[in-house]
C-alpha positions as CSV (number, residue, x, y, z in Angstrom):
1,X,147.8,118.6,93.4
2,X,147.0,119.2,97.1
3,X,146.3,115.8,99.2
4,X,143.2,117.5,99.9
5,X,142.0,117.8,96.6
6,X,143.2,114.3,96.3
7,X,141.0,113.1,98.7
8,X,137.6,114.3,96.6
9,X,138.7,112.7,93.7
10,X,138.8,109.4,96.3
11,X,135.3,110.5,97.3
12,X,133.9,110.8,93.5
13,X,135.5,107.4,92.7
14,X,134.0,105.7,95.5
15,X,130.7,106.7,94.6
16,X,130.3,105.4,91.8
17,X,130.2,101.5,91.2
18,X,130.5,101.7,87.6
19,X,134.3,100.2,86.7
20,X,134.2,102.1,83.5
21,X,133.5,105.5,85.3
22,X,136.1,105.2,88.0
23,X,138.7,104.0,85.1
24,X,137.4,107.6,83.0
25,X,137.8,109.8,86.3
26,X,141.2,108.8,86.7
27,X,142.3,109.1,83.4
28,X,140.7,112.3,83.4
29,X,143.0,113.8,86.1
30,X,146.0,112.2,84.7
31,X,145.2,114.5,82.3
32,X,145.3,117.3,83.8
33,X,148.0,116.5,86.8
34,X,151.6,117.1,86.2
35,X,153.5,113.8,84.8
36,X,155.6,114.4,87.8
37,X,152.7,113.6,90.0
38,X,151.3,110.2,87.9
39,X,153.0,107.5,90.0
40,X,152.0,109.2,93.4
41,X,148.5,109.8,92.0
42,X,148.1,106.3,91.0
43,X,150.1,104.0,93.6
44,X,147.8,106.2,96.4
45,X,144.8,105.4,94.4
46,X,145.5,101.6,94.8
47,X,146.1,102.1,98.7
48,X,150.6,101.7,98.1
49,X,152.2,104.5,100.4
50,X,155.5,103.8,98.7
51,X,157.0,101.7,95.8
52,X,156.5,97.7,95.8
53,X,160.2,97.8,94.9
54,X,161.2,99.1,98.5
55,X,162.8,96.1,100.1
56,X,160.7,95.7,103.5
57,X,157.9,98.4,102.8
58,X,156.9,100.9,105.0
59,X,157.5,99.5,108.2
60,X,154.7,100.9,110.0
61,X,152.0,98.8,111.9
62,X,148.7,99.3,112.9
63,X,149.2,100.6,116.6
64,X,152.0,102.9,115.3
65,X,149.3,104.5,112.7
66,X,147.0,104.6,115.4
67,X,149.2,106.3,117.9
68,X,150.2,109.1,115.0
69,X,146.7,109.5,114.1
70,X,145.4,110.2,117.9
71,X,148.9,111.9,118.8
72,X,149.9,113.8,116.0
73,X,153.2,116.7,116.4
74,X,152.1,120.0,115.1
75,X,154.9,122.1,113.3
76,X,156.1,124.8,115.5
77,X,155.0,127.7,112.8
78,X,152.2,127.4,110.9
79,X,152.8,125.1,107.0
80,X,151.7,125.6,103.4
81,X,148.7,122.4,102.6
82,X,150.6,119.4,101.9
83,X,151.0,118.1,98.2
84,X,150.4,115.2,97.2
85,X,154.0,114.3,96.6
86,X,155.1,115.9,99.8
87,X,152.7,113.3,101.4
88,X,154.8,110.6,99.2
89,X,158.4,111.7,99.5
90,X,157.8,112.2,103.4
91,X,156.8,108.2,103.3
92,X,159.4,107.1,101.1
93,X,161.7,108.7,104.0
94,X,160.1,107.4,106.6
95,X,160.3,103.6,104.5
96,X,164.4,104.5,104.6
97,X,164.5,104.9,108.5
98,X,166.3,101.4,109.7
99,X,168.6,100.4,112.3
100,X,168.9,102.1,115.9
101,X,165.4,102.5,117.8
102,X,164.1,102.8,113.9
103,X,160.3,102.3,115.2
104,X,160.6,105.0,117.2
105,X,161.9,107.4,114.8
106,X,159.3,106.3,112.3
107,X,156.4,107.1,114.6
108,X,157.9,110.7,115.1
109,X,158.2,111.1,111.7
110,X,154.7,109.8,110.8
111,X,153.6,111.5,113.8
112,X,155.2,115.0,112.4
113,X,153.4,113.9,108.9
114,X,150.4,113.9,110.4
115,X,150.9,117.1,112.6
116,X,150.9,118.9,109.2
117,X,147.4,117.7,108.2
118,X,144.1,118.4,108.8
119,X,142.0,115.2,110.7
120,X,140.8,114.5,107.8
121,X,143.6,114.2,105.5
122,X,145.1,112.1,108.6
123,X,142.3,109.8,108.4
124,X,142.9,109.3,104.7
125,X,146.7,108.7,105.1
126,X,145.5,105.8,107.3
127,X,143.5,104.3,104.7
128,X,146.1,104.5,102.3
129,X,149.1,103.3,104.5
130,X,146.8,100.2,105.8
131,X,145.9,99.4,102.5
132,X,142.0,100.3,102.9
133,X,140.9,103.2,101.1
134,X,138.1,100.7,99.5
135,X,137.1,102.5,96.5
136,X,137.2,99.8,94.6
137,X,140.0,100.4,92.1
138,X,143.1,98.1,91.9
139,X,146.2,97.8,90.0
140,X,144.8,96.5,86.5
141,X,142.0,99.7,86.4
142,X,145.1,102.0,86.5
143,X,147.1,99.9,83.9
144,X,144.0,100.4,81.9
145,X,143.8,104.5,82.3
146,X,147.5,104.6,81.7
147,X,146.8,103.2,78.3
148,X,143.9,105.5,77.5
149,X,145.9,108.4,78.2
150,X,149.3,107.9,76.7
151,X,147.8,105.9,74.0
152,X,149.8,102.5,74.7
153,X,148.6,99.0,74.2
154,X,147.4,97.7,77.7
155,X,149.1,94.4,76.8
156,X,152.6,96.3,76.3
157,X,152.2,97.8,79.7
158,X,150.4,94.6,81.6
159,X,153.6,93.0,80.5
160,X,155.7,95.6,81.9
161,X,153.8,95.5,85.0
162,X,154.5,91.8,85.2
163,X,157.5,91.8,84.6
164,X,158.8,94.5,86.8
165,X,156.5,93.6,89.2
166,X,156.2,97.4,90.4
167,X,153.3,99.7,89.7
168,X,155.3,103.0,90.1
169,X,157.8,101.6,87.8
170,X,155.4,100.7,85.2
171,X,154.6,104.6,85.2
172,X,158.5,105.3,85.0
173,X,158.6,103.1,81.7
174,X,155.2,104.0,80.3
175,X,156.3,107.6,80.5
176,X,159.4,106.8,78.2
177,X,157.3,106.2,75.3
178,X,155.9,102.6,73.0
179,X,159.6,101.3,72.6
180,X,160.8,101.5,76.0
181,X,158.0,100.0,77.2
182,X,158.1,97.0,74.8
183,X,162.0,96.3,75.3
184,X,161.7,96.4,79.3
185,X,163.9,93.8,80.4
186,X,163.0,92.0,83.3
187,X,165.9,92.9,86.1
188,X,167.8,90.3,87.7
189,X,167.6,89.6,91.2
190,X,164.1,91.4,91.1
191,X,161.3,88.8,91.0
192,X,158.9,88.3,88.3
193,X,155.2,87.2,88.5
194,X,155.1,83.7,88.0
195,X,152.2,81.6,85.8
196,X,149.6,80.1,87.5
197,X,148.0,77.0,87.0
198,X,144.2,75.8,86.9
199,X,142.8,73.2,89.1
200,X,140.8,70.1,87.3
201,X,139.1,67.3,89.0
202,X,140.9,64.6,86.7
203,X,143.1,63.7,84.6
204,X,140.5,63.4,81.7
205,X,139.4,67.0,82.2
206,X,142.9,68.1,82.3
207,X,143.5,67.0,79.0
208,X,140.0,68.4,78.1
209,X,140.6,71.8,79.0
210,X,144.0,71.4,77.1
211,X,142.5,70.7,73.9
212,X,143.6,67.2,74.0
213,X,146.5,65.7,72.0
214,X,149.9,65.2,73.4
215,X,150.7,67.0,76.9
216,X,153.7,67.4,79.5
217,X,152.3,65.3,82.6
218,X,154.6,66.7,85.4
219,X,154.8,65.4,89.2
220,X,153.1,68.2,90.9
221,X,155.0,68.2,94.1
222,X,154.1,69.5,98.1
223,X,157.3,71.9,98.1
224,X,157.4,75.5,98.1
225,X,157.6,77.0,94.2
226,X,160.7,79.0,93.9
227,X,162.3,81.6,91.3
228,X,165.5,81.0,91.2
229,X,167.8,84.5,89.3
230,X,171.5,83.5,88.2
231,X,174.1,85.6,86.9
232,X,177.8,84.9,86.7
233,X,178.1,82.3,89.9
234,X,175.6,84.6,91.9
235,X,172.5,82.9,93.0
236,X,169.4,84.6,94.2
237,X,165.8,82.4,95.6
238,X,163.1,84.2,95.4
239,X,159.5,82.4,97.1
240,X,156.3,82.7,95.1
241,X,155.1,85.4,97.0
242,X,158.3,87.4,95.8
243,X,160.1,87.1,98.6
244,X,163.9,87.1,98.9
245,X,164.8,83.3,100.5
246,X,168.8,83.2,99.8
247,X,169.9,83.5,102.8
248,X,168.0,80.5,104.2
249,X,168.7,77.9,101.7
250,X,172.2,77.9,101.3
251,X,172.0,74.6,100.3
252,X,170.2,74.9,97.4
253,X,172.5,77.6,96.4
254,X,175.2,75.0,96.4
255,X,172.5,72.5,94.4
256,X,172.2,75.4,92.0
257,X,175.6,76.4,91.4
258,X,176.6,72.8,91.1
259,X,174.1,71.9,88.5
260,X,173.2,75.0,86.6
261,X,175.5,75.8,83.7
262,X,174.5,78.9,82.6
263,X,176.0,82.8,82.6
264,X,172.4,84.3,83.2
265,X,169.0,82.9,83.7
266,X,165.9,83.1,85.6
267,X,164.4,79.3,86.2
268,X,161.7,78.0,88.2
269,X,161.6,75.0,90.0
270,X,159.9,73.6,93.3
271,X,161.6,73.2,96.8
272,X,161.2,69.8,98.8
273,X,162.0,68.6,102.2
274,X,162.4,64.7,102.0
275,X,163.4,62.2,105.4
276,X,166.9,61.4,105.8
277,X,167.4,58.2,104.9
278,X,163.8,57.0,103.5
279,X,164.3,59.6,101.1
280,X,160.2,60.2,101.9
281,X,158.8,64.1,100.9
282,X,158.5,65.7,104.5
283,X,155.2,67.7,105.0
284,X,154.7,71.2,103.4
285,X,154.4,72.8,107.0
286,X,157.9,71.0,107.7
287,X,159.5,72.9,104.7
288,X,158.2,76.1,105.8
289,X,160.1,76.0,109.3
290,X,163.5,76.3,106.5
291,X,161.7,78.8,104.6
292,X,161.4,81.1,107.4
293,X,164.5,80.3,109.3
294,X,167.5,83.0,109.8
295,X,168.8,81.7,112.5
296,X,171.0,77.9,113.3
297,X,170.7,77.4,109.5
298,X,172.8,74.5,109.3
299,X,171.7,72.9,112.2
300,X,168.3,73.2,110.0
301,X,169.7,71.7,106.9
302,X,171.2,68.6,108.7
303,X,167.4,68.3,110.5
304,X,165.2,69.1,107.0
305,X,167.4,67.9,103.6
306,X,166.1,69.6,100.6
307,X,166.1,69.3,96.9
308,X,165.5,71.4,93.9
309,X,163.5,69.6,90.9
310,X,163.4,72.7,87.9
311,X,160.4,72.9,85.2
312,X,160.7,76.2,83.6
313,X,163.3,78.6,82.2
314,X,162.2,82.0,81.2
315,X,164.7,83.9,80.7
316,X,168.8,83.1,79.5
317,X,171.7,85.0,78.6
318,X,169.4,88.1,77.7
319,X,166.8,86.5,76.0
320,X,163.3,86.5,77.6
321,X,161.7,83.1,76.7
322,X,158.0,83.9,77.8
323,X,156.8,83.7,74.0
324,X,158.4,80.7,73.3
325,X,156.4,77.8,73.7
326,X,157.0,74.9,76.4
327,X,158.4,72.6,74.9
328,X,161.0,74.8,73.5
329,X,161.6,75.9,76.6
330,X,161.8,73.0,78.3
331,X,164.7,71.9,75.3
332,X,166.7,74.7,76.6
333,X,166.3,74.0,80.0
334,X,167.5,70.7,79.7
335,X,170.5,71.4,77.9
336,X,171.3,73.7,80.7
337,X,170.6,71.6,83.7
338,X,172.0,68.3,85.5
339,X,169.7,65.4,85.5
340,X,168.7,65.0,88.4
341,X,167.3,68.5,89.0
342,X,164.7,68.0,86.7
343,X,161.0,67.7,87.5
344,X,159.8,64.3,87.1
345,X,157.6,64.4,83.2
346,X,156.5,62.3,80.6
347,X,155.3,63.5,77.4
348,X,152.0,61.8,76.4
349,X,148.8,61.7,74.3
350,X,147.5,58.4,76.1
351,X,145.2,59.5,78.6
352,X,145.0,55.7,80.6
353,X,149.3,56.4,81.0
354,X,148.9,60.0,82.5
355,X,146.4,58.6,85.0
356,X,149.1,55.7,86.1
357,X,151.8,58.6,86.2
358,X,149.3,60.5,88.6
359,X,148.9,57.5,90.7
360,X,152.5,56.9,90.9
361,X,153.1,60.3,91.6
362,X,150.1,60.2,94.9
363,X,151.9,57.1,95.6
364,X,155.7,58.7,96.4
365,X,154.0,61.3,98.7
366,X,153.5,64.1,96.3
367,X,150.5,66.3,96.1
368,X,149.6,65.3,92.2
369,X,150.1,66.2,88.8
370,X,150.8,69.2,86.4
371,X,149.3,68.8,82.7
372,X,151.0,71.1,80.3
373,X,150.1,72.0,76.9
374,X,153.2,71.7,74.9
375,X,152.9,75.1,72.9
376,X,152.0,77.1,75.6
377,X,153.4,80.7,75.9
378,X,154.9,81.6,79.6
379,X,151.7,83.7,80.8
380,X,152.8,85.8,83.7
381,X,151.1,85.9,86.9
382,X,148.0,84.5,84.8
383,X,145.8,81.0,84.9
384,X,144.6,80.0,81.9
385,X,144.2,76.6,80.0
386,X,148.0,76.3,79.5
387,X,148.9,74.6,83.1
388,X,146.3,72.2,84.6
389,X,146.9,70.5,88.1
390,X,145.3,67.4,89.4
391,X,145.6,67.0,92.7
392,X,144.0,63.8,95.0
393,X,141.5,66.3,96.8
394,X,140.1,69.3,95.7
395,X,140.6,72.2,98.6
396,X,140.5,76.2,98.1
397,X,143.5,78.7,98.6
398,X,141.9,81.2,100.4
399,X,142.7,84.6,102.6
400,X,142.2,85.4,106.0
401,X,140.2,88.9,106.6
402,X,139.2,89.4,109.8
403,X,139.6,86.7,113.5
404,X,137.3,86.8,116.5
405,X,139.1,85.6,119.7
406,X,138.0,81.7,120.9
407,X,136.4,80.4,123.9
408,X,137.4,78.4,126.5
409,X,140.8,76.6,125.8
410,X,141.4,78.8,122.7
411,X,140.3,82.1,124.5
412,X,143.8,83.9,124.7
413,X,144.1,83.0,120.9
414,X,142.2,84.2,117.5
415,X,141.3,81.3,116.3
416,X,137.5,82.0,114.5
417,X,139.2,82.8,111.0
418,X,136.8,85.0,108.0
419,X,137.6,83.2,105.1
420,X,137.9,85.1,101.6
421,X,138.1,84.6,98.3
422,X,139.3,87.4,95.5
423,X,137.1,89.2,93.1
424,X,139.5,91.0,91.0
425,X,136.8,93.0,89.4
426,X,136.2,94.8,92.4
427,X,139.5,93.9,94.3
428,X,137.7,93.0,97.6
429,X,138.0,89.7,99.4
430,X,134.3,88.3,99.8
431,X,133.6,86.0,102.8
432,X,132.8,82.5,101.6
433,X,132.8,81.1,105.8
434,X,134.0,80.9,109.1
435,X,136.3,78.2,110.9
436,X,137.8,77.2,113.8
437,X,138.5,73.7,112.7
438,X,142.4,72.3,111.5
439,X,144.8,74.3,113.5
440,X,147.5,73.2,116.2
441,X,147.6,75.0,119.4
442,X,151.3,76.4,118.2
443,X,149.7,77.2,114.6
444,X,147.0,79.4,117.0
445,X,149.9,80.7,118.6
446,X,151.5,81.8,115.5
447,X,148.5,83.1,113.5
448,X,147.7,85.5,116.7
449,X,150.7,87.1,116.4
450,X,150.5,87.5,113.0
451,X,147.0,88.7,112.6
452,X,147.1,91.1,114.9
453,X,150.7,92.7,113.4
454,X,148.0,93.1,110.2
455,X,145.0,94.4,112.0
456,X,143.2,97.6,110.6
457,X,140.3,97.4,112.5
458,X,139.3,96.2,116.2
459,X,135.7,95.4,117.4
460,X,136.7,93.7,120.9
461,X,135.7,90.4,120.1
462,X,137.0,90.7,116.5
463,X,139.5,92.2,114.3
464,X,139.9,92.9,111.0
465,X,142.9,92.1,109.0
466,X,145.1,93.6,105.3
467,X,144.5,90.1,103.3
468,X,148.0,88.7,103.6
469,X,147.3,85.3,104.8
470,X,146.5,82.4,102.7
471,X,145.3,79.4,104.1
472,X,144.5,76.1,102.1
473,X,141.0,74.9,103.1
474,X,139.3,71.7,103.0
475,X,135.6,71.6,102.5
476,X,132.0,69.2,102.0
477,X,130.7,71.5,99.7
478,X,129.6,75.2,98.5
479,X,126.4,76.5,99.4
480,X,124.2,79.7,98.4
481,X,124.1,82.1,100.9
482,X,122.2,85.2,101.1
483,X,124.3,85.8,104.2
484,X,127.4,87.1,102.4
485,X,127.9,89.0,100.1
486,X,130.2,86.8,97.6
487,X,126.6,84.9,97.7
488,X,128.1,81.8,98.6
489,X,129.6,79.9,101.8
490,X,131.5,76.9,102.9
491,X,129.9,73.7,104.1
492,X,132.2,72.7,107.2
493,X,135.3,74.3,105.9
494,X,138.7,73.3,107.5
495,X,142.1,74.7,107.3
496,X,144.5,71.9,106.3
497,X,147.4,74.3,106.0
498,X,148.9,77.6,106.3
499,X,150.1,78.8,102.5
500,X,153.0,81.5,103.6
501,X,154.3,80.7,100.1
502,X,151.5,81.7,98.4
503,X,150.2,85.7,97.7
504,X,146.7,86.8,98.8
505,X,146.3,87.4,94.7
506,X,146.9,83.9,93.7
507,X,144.0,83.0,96.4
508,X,140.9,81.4,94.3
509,X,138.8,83.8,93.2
510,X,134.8,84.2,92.9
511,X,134.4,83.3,89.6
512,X,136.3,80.2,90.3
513,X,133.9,79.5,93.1
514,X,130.8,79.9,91.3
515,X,132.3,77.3,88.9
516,X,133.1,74.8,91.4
517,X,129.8,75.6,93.3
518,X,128.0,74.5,89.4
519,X,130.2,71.7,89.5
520,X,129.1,70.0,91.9
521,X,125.9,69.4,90.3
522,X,127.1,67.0,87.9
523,X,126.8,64.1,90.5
524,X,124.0,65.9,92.5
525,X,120.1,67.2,91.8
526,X,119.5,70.3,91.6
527,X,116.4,72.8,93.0
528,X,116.2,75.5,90.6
């Protein structure tokens, strides 16, 4: 297929806003491509230049893509059209450029992409690389037409997906037939999609939503969730947003090592930075400035201690435990695992003795509670009723799309943020509000920097960002609004902290928003 041709097939889908018929035009060409063309077909379709599994992605930022698209170098003789997997090899290349003036040498060879291309195949590649095509398809619409055209249960290949974490790879497997894609292993030392939880107001509707009966009541604490790989001695951390954290948490290697006895596993647990000598939890921002540090790393872990407490086990000595219920689980986990690394429980059916637990649990500086059904399956990368939390004040995990610089003071800085939440139907981010309100001057600082390394669009006063950033907001309550388009907005909405451990797809989502907007109408009238 030519990337020209591709580019009307982006057209047709974008026209239509009918799910079903963008999910029958795709599988219709994946009829007709070449199976050596699927996983370039598809990850382009979900705006992913290259592979998720490339370790540090493309590399190229906004004013690079700019600068190629406005400066592009024409081929000395004249080329044949550009396929759409010579578009993709020529990015996976350019993903492979590191070391020596690397950023130059990517812009030349983006620059020479480009210089092959008409303008408006160039504009395309832009989309695609900056993660905006915007025809509204993501990654679970082309799960679903890979199951309609090879005939393959969409929960045997969502489960690949999960586990491999890698769209292009779920092709790969899918391609091999129904038994390779039900025996994919996950692979060690490449993260897996963890389960999410659901948020509850209380304890009683934790245990509601549960189903009542007897529950794991967990301390819920304000740490940083980790997945943590073993395998003979070696120790990997991965963050919840995937991302490889080894190298700066030695210590917890040590913890691991020390405390772990196991030949293989996969375990999940939750990082915390606690006062030296109080033995108080330090704040979450606190624990981030370990999480992100590469440099002076033990100087770090004299200044910010850190423990491990472990929940979860989901995979050991080649087994993968995901169907096997929690408490289960939690059996082996113990067996497995010193004392003291454990995550604080009980196990109870008595409603008035989870609530104390809770309270106890607000009282030592943590953030709440998790309420686990025992039986539960490991879901991945899922919320369901399995895994409730409770935490002292509801706020919203939201994204940052687009900034508009401040006034004053804050004029040098971006500090107006556009907050989102998710709508996987669509995969959009919806504004919900605007705020200005719960940053430090160094946090402005920081999230400058940051936002405008993700820009894909500048209007002068404003910019508009990929949906990388989460943000944890604090709120007085949710609104109608015709104004945006989710059809809802935040009543004086306030960041209360800057979520770098959590992934723009585990931000809340519409659906949730519409049921905490209805919520709110059990203490309050209502003008219909």
């Amino acid at each position: 297929m030519l990337f020209k041709d591709f580019i009307r097939i982006c057209m047709r889908i974008g026209s239509t806003s009918s799910i079903t018929e963008k999910k029958n035009i795709v599988a219709t060409y994946l009829k007709e491509l070449e199976r050596s063309e699927w996983k370039s077909f598809i990850l382009f379709l979900v705006g992913k230049p290259i592979p998720d599994s490339i370790e540090g992605g493309l590399g190229v930022g906004y004013s690079t893509i700019m600068k190629a698209l406005k400066n592009p170098i024409k081929p000395l003789f004249p080329s044949n059209p550009l396929t759409l997997n010579d578009v993709f090899n020529e990015l996976i290349k350019i993903a492979y450029i590191r070391g020596k003036d690397s950023s130059k040498r990517k812009f030349e060879a983006l620059a020479s992409l480009m210089g092959r291309m008409s303008r408006e195949e160039r504009i395309w590649l832009s989309k695609i690389i900056l993660g905006e095509l915007r025809i509204g398809l993501v990654d679970g619409h082309l799960l679903g037409a890979l199951s309609n055209v090879l005939g393959l249960s969409l929960e045997d290949i969502r489960r690949a997906y999960l586990l491999r974490g890698d769209l292009g790879d779920v092709v790969d497997v899918a391609l091999k037939g129904v038994e390779a894609l039900r025996n994919v292993p996950p692979r060690l030392f490449s993260p897996i999609r963890p389960m999410l939880a659901t948020p509850a107001s209380s304890i009683a509707e934790a245990y509601n939503m549960i189903g009542g009966g007897e529950a794991a009541v967990e301390v819920k604490y304000d740490g940083a969730r980790v997945q943590i790989h073993i395998k003979n001695g070696r120790v990997k951390i991965f963050s919840r947003r995937l991302t490889d954290v080894t190298y700066s948490l030695p210590d917890v290697v040590e913890i691991v090592r020390n405390g772990v006895s196991v030949d293989e596993a996969i375990l999940e647990g939750e990082v915390v930075a606690y006062e030296r000598g109080s033995g108080k939890p330090l704040p979450f921002q606190t624990l981030m400035k370990r999480f992100k540090r590469i440099y002076n790393i033990e100087e770090a872990m004299e200044l910010i201690p850190l423990k491990i407490h472990l929940f979860e086990i989901i995979y050991l000595n080649g087994k993968l435990l995901i169907d096997t219920p929690y408490s289960d689980r939690y059996d082996l986990l113990v067996e497995r695992v010193s004392e003291e690394l454990l995550a604080n429980r009980i196990v109870t059916s008595n409603i008035r003795e989870a609530e104390s637990f809770y309270k106890r649990a607000l009282d030592y500086g943590h953030e709440g509670v998790m309420v686990k059904r025992l039986n539960s399956p490991y879901i991945l990368g899922v919320r369901g009723k399995h895994w409730i939390k409770v935490k002292s004040k509801e706020t919203l995990d939201l994204v940052i799309v687009g900034a508009e610089w401040g006034h004053g003071r804050r004029s040098s800085w971006l500090s107006d943020y556009y907050l989102a939440v998710y709508d996987p139907n669509s995969g959009e981010y919806l504004v919900v509000g605007k705020t200005f309100k719960g940053l430090t001057d160094e946090e402005f600082q920081y999230m400058t920097k940051r936002l405008l390394e993700l820009k894909v669009k500048d209007e002068g006063f404003r910019i508009w960002v990929k949906p990388e950033i989460v943000v944890e907001v604090d709120f007085n309550e949710i609104q109608k609004s015709p104004k945006y388009k989710s059809g809802l907005a935040l009543r004086l909405a306030r960041i209360t902290r800057i979520r770098e451990d959590k992934s723009p797809e585990e931000a809340a989502t519409l659906e949730e928003l519409y049921q905490l907007y209805e919520r709110q109408f059990e203490k309050k009238g209502k003008v219909i």
